[in-house]
N, C-alpha and C positions, 0 to 999 in steps of 0.2 A: 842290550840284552845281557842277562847277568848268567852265572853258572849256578847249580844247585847241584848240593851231593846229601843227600838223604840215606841213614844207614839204617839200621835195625832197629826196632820198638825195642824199648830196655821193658823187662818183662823181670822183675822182682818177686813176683807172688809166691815163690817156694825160696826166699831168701829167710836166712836163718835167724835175722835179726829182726823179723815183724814187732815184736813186743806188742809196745802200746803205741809205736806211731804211727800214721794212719798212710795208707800207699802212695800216696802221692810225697807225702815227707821223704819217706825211703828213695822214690824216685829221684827225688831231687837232691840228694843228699848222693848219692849213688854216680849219677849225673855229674855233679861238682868232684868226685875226687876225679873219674876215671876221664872225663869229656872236657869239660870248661877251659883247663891249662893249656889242653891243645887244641881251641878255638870254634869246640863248636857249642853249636845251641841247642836247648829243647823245648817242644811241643810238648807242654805239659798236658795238654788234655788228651791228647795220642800218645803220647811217652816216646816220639818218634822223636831221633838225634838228627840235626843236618849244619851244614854250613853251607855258607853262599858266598861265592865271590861276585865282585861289581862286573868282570868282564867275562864276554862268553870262553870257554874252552869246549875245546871240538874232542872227543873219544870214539873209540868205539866197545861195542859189547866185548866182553873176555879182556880187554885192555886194563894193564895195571896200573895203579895212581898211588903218587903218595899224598895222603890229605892230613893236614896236622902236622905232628911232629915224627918223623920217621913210621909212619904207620901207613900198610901200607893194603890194598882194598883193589877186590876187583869190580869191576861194572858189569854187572846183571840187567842193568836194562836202561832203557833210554827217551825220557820224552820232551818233545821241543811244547812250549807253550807258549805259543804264540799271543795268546791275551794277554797273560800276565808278564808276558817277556823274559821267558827264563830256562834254560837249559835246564832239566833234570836226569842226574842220573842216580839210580839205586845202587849201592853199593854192600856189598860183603865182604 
């Protein structure tokens, strides 16, 4: 079973920089400075940020965690998935 921590949809659309690139650029441009260095991924077509670890960790709701590099997120909520085999939890 693996672990999943799922953060916030990056939501660019009132960023000051739209010019001429087209939303998904910005996302991912956005993405790469603030996300990537401290190891997570994104869901381009959701613009949802997450990481995944290979082994389960066990939390609970209101529980604080650190994910990345010193950053630090509480758990709002929590789902086992049992098909796909993978802890998830939402974080802020």
């Amino acid at each position: 079973m693996k672990t999943k921590f799922t953060s916030r949809e990056l939501d660019i659309t009132n960023s000051s920089f739209m010019g001429e690139l087209h939303k998904e650029e910005i996302l991912e441009l956005y993405y790469l400075k603030h996300y990537k260095k401290n190891g997570w991924k994104l869901d381009k077509e959701t613009g949802v940020i997450y990481m995944i670890f290979d082994e389960p960790l066990y939390f609970n709701l209101d529980d604080e965690v650190l994910v990345g590099e010193d950053n630090r997120y509480t758990i709002i909520r929590k789902t086992i998935n049992l098909t796909d085999e993978y802890i998830e939890y939402k974080i802020i």
